[in-house]
Every structure is written in C-alpha cells, then in structure tokens.
N, CA and C atoms as an extended XYZ file, in Angstrom:
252
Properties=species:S:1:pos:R:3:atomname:S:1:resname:S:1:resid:I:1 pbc="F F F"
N        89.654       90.068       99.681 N   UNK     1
C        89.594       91.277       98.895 CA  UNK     1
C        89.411       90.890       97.442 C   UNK     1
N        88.627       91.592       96.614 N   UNK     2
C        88.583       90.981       95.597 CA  UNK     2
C        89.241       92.107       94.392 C   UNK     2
N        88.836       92.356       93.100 N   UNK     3
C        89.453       92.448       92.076 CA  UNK     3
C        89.557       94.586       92.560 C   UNK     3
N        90.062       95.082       92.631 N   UNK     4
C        90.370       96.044       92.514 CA  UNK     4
C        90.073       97.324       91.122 C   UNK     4
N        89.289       97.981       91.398 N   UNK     5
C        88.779       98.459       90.117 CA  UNK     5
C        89.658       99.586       89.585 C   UNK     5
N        90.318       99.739       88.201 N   UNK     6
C        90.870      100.730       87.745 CA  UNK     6
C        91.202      102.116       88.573 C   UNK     6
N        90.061      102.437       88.723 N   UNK     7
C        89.906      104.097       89.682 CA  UNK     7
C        89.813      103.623       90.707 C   UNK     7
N        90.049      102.627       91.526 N   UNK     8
C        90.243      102.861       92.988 CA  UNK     8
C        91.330      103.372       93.664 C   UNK     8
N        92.247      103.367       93.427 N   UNK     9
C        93.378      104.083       93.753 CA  UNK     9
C        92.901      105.993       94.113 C   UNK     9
N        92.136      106.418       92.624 N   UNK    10
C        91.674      107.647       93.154 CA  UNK    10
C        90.570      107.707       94.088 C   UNK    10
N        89.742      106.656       94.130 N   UNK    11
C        88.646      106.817       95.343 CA  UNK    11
C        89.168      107.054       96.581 C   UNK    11
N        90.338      106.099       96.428 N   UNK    12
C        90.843      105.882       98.204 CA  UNK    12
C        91.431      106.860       98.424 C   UNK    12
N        92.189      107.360       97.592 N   UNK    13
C        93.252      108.813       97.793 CA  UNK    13
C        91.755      110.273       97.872 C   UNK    13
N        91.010      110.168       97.658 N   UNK    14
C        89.667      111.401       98.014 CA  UNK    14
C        89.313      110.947       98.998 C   UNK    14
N        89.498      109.669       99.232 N   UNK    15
C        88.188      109.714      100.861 CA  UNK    15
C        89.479      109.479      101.979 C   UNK    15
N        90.465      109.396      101.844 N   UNK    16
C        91.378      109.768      102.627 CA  UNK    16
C        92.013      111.304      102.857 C   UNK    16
N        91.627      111.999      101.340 N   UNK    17
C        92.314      113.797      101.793 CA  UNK    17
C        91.112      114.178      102.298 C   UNK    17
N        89.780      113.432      102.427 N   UNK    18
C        88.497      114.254      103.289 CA  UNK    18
C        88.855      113.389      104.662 C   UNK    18
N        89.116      112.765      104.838 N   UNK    19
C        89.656      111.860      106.221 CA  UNK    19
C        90.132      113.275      107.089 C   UNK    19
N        91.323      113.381      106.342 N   UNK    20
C        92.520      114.343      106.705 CA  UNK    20
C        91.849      115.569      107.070 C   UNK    20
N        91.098      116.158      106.434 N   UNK    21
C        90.359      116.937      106.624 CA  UNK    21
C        89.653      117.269      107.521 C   UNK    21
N        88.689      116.263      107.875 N   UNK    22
C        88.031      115.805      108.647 CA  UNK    22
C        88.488      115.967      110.252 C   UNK    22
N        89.661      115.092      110.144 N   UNK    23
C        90.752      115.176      111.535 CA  UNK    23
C        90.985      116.300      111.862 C   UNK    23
N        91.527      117.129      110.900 N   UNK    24
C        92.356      118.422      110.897 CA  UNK    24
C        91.508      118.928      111.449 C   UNK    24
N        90.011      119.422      111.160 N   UNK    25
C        88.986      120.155      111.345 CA  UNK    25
C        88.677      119.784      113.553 C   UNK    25
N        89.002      118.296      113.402 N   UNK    26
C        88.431      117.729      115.109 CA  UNK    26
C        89.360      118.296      115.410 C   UNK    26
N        91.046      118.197      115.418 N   UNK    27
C        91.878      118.750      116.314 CA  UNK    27
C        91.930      120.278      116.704 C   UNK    27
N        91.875      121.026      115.349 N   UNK    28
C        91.621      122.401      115.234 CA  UNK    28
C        90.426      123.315      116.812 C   UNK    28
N        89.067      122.373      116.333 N   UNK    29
C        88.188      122.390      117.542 CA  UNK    29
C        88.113      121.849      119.062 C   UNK    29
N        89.287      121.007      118.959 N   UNK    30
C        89.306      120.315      120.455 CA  UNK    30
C        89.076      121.275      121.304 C   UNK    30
N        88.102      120.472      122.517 N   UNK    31
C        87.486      121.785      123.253 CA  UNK    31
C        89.127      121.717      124.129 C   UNK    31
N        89.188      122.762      125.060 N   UNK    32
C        90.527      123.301      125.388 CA  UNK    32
C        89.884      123.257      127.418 C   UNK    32
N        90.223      123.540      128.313 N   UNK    33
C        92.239      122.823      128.005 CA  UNK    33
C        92.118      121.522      127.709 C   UNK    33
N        93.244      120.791      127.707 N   UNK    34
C        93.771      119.638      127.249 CA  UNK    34
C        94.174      118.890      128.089 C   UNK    34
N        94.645      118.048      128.883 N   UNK    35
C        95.138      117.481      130.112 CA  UNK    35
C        96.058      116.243      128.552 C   UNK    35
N        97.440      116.597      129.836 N   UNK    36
C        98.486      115.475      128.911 CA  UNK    36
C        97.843      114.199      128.657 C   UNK    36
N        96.800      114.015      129.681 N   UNK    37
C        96.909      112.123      129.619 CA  UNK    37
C        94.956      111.819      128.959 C   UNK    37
N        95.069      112.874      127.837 N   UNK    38
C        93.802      113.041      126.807 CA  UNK    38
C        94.102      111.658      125.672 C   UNK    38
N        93.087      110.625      125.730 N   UNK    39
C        93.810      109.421      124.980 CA  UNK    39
C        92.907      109.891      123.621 C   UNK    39
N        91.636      110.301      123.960 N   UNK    40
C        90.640      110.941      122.802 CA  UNK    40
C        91.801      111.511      122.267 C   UNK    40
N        92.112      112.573      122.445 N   UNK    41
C        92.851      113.432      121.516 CA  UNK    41
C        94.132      112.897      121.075 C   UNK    41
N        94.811      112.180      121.614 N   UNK    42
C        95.884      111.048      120.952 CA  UNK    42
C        95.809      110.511      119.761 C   UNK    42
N        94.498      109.864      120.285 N   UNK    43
C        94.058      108.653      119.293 CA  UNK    43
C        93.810      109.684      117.785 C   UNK    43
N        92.956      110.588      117.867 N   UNK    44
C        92.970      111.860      116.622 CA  UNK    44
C        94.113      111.994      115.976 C   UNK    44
N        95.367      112.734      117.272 N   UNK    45
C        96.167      113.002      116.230 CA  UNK    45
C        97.497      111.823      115.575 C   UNK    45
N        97.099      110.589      116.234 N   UNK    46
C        97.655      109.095      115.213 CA  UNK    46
C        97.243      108.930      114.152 C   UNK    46
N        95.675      109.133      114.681 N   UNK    47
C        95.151      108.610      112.762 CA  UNK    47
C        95.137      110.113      111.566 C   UNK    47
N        95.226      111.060      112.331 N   UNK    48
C        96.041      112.224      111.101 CA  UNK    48
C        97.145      111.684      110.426 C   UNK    48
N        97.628      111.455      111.702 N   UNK    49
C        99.351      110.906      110.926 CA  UNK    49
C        99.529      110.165      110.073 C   UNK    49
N        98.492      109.004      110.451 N   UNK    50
C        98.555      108.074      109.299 CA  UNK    50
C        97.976      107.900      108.366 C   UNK    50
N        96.790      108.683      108.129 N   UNK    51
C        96.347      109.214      106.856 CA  UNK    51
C        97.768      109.956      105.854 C   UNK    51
N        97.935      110.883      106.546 N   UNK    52
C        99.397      111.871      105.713 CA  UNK    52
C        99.814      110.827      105.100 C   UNK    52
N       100.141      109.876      106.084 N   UNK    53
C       101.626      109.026      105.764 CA  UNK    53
C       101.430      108.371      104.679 C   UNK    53
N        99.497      107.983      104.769 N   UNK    54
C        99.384      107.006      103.589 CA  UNK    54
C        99.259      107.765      102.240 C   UNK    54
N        99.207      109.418      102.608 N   UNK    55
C        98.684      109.600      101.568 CA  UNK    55
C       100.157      110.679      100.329 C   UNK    55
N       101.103      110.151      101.852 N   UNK    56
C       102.309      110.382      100.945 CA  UNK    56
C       103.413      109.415      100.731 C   UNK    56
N       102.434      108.169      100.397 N   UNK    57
C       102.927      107.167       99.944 CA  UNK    57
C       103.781      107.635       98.409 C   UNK    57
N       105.239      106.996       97.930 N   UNK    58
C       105.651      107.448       96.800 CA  UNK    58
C       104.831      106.530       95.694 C   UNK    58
N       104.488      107.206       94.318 N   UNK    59
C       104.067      106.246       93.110 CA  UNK    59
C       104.739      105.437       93.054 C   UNK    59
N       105.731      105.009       93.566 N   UNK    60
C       106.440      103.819       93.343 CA  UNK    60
C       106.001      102.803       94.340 C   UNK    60
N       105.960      103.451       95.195 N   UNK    61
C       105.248      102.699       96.597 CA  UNK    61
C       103.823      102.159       96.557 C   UNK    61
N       103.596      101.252       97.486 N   UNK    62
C       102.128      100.447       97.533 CA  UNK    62
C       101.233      100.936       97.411 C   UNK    62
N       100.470      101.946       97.101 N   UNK    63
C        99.528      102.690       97.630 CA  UNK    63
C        98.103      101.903       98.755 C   UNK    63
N        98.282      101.219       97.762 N   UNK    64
C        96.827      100.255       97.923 CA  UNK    64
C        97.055       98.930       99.309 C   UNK    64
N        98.209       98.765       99.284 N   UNK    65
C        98.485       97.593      100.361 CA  UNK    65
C        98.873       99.104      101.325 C   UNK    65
N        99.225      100.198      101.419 N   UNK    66
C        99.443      100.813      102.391 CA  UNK    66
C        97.568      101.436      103.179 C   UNK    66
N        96.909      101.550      102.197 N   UNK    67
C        95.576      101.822      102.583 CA  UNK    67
C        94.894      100.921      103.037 C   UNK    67
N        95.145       99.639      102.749 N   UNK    68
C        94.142       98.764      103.535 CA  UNK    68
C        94.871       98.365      104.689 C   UNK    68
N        96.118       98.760      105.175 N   UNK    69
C        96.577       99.108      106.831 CA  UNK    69
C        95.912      100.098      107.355 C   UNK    69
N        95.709      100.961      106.711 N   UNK    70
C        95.239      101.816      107.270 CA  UNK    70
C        93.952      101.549      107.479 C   UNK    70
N        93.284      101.009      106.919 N   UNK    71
C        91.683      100.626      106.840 CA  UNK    71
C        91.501       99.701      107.954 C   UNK    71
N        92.173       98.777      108.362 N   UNK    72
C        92.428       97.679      109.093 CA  UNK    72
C        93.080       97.968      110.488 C   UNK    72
N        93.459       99.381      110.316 N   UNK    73
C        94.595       99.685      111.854 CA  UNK    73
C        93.189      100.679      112.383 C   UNK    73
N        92.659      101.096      111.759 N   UNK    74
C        91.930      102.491      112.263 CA  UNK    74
C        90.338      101.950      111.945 C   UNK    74
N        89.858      100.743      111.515 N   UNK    75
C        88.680      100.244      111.679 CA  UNK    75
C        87.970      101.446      110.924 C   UNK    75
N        88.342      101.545      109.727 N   UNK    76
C        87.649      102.589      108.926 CA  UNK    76
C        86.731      101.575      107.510 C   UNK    76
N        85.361      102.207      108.070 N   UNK    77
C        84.202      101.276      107.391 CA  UNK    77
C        84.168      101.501      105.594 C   UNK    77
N        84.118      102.669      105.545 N   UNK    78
C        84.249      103.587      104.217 CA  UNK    78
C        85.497      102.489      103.796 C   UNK    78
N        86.614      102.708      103.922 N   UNK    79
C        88.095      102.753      103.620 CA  UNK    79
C        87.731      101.222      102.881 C   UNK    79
N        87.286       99.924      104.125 N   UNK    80
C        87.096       99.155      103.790 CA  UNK    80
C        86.238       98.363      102.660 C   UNK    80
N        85.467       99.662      102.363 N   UNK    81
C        84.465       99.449      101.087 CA  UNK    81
C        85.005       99.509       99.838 C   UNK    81
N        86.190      100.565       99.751 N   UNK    82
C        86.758      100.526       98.875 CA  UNK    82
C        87.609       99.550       98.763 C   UNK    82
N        88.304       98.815       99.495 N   UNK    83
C        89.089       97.888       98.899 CA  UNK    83
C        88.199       96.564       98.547 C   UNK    83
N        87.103       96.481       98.736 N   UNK    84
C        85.965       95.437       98.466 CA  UNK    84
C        86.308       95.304       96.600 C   UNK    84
C-alpha cells in the first residue's frame, strides 16, 4: 500500500455510503420468496453489515485500516483502488 492521500479517508467513506446503498437497494428488491438456506442473499446482507460497521467506525478509530478489511474480506476492486 503506498502513501495515502490527504482526502482519502473521504473517498473511501463516499464509495462505501454508495456501497451501502447499493446493497440496501439489492436486498430491498430480492426477488421473493426466500428459502432459509439462500447463501446469495446472506452473503448481501454480511457485506451491508460490514459496510455500516465500517462506516461507523469512531474518529478515534482506524478508519482506514478498518476499510482495507473490508476491501480485502469482500474482494472489493473500487475499495482497493483507493487504498493504492
């Protein structure tokens, strides 16, 4: 990873509340019914979660070492550009 640019912190925090978004919008539409043992739709609503989670990281907290877990757990290409 290399030098981290001033405003990245806000890049990553926008392309993560459109992430969120994004998710929110797939779960909202999941075609219906649902069968309990739906791993598609699992897998959706984990990486909601962990968007939130990252994105209610406290200012005191990592932000940036918490996003590139996330970038790294959820194989997110974008995510990973930014921490470039």
């Amino acid at each position: 990873m290399g030098t981290i640019a001033d405003n990245a912190p806000e890049r990553m925090r926008s392309h993560l509340e459109q992430r969120l978004q994004a998710l929110s919008d797939e779960v909202r539409y999941y075609p219906t019914p649902i069968a309990r043992c739906d791993e598609q739709l699992t897998a959706l609503l984990e990486t909601r979660a962990d968007v939130a989670r990252v994105l209610a990281t406290p200012p005191e907290g990592d932000f940036v070492a918490e996003f590139a877990r996330y970038a790294e757990r959820w194989d997110d290409a974008e995510a990973r550009r930014l921490l470039d």
